[in-house]
Structure formats: C-alpha cells, structure tokens
N, C-alpha and C positions, 0 to 999 in steps of 0.2 A: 662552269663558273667563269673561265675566261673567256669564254665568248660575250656572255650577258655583257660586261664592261665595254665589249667593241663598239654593240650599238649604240648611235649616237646619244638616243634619247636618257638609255641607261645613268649613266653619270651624272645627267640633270636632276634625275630622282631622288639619286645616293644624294646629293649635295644641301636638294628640296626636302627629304624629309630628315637629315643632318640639321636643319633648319628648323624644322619644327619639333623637332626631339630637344635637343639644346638647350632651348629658353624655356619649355614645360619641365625638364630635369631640375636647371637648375630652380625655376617657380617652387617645386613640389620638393626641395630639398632644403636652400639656402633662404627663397621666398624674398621679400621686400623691395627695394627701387636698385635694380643692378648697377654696381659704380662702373666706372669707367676700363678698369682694370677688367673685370668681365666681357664687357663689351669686346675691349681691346683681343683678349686671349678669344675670344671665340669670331674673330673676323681671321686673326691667323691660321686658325685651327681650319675653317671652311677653305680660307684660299691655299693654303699647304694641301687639305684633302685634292682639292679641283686640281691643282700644279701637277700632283702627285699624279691623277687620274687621266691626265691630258697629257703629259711627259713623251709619248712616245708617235707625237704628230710629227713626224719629220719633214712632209708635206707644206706644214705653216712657215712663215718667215716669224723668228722669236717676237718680233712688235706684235701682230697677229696675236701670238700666243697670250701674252703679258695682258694687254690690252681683253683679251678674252676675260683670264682669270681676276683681273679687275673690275671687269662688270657684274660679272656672277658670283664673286663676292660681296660685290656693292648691295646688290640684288638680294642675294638671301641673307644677307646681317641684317639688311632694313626689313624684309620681310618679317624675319624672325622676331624680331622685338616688336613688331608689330602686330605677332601674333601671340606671342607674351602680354603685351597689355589689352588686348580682346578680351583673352582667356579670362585675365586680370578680373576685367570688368563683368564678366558673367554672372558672378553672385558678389553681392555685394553685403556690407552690414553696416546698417544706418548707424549714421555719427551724429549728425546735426543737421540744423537746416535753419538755414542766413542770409540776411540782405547783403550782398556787396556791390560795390561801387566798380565797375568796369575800367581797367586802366589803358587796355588795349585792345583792340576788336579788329578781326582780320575776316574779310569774306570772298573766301575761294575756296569752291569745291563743299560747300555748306555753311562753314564759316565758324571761327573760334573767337571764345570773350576770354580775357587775362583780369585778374582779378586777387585780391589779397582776403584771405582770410581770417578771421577774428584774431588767432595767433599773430598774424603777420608774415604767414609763410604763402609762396606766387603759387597758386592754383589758376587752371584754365577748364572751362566748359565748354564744347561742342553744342555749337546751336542749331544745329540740320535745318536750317533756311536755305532751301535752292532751290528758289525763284532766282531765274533770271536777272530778270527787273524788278526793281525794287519803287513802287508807284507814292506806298503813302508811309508813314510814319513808325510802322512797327518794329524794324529791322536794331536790333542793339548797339547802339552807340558808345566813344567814349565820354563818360561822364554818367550812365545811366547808373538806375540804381536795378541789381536786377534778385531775383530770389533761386536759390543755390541751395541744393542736397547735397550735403558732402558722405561719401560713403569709400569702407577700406573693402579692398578686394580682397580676391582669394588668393591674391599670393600677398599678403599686408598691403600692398601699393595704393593710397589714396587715390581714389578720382569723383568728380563732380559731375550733377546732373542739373538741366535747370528745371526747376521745380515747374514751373505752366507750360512746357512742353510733356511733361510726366503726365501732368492731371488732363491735357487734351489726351493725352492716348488710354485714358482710362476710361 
C-alpha cells in the first residue's frame, strides 16, 4: 500500500476519482443546486487530500509545491461539478415548454443563450452551433425569440434544452 502512493500517477487517481465520488454523493444524497458552502468545503477537502499526498517532496521548492496543489484543485473542483451537472442532465422530467426572449448569447466552444423564464428566474441553453463561420442568418441572437424545454434532473437541478435542436435529432 505504500508503495502504490509513490507512483506518480497514483495520487492523480485518488484525487480524480475523490472528484467524481463527491458530487455523485452528495447528488444522490442531499441532491438540488449545491450552494456555495458545498462547493467551498469540497475544494478544501481535495486540496488538503493532494497537500497531504504530496507532503513528502522534499526535492520541490515550496512555490513548486503550492502552485502544484493549486492547479489540481483548480482542476478537479471544476471537473467535479461538471460532472455533477452531466449526470444532472441524464434523465430528465418534463416541466414545460416556452418561448423566450434571449437576453444574452455567448458563442465559444458551441455557444450559450441566457434567458428568463415565465417565473422570472435566469436560465441558460446550450446551443451546440460549431460552425466556425457563421455565413447566414441562423445563429441566435440577442433579442430573439427562441423555444425552450425546461426539464428537472436527477438530482432536482433544473436545466433547459432548445426545443428545434431536440426535434432535428429526432
């Protein structure tokens, strides 16, 4: 057992799947939009494990070290919650389905519509447009009006789908 920990690769694992255990725990336990207090206590908990697990580099100069455990906390908190809202979105259970009006529209990397919901609560939609170049008219603007499947995940966490990307894939 204490050899497994020397290699290097070893520790990256423990930390990667500490990362993915985490946010499925607490999904399947506590479930709903984690607050920040969450968040917070599970980035300490990863960078304390990684400090803990690296402790004994005497080789490194402490910036080296710091600087380490700071990226690969960076790295699997954002992973993590990003594999928390994946899972999230897996199965879904229809809520509604509404025109809204785009408030803000960002495109990089596929690109996201921001938008307000009948209640008046901020939801956003992923619009998987990645085309490069963008030639003629289609690409969602602000000010459009666009059509929106609002649906709660499997851990309660609301998220949205846009309706004429759904029915193309059908």
């Amino acid at each position: 057992m204490k050899k497994l920990f020397r290699h290097p690769v070893a520790k990256y694992l423990v930390i990667a799947l500490c990362a993915v255990i985490l946010p499925l725990a607490y999904g399947f336990t506590v479930g709903g939009m984690p607050t920040i207090w969450h968040r917070i206590a599970q980035t300490l908990f990863l960078g304390g494990l990684f400090a803990f697990m690296i402790r004994r580099n005497f080789f490194e100069s402490v910036w080296k070290r710091l600087f380490l455990i700071l990226v690969v906390t960076v790295l699997s908190t954002t992973g993590s919650w990003a594999v928390y809202f994946y899972v999230n979105s897996l199965q879904g259970t229809f809520v509604s389905e509404y025109d809204a009006v785009v408030t803000d529209a960002y495109y990089r990397g596929g690109g996201t519509a921001s938008f307000q919901n009948p209640k008046g609560e901020e939801r956003a939609v992923d619009l998987h447009d990645h085309r490069l170049i963008v030639l003629d008219d289609s690409y969602v603007k602000v000010g459009d009006t666009i059509r929106v499947r609002e649906y709660v995940g499997l851990f309660d966490v609301p998220f949205c789908t846009l309706a004429e990307q759904e029915d193309e894939q059908s």
